[in-house]
N, C-alpha and C positions, 0 to 999 in steps of 0.2 A: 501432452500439452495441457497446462491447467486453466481451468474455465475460466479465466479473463480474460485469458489470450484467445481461449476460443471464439469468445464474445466478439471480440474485436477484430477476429476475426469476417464474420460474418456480418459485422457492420453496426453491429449492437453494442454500444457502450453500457457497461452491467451498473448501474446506478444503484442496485443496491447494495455494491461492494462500496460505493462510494457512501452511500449513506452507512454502513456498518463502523467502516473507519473514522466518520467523521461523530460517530455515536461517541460521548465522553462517556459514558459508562464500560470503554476498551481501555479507558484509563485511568480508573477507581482499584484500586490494590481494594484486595482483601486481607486488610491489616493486622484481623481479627481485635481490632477496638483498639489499638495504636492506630493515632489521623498522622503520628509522623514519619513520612519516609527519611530514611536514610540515604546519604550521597549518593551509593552506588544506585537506589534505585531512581531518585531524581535522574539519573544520566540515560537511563533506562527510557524513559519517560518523554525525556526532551530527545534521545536517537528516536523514537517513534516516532514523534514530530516530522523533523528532519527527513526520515526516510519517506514519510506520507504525505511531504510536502513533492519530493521528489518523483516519485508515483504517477501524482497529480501533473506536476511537468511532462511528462514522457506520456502520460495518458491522454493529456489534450493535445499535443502536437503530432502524436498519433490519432488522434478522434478528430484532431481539427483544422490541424497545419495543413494546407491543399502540396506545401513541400513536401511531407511526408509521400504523396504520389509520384513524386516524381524521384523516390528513392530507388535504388535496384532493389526487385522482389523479393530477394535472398537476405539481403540487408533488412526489408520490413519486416521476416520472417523474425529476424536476431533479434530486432528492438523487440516486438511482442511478446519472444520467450524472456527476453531480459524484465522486459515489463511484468510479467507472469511472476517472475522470480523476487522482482520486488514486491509485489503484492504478497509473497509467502514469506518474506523477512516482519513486512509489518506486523501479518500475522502471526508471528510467532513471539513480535515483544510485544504486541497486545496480550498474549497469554501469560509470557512473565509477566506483565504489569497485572495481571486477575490473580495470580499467583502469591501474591507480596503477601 
C-alpha cells in the first residue's frame, strides 16, 4: 500500500504530498535553454493538471465527505488504493515534465 493511502489511512491527510504537487517547479521542463515546449509536451503538462485536479477530488471526499463513512469498508479500502494509484500517475508526469 503506498504512503498516501497509508496516511489516510490512519486519518492523516499527508499535506506535503499536496504541497509537492501543487509546487510549479513539477512543472518547469528542463528544456536545456529551449523556453518552448512542444505539442506533445504541453499535453503532458495539462494531463498533470487534470489528473491532480482529480486526486484532489477523491482526496477530499475521502478526507471530508462524512458519506465516505458510510461506504462498505472494502469499498473505502478500493477508493484509497485507487487514490494511491493516482497520486503515482501524477508523479510520474511530474517526472516527464523535469525531464523535457
Amino acid at each position: 500500500m503506498g504512503l498516501f493511502a497509508l496516511g489516510l489511512i490512519t486519518g492523516v491527510v499527508l499535506m506535503q504530498l499536496y504541497d509537492y504537487f501543487l509546487d510549479d517547479k513539477t512543472d518547469q521542463p528542463a528544456t536545456n535553454g529551449d523556453l518552448k515546449m512542444q505539442e506533445h509536451q504541453k499535453r503532458v503538462v495539462d494531463e498533470k493538471k487534470a489528473r491532480y485536479d482529480e486526486a484532489m477530488r477523491l482526496n477530499d471526499f475521502i478526507a471530508h465527505n462524512p458519506l465516505f463513512e458510510d461506504i462498505d469498508k472494502e469499498e473505502q479500502e478500493r477508493l484509497k488504493v485507487q487514490l494511491d494509484i493516482m497520486w503515482q500517475l501524477v508523479e510520474i508526469l511530474a517526472q516527464r515534465i523535469k525531464a523535457f
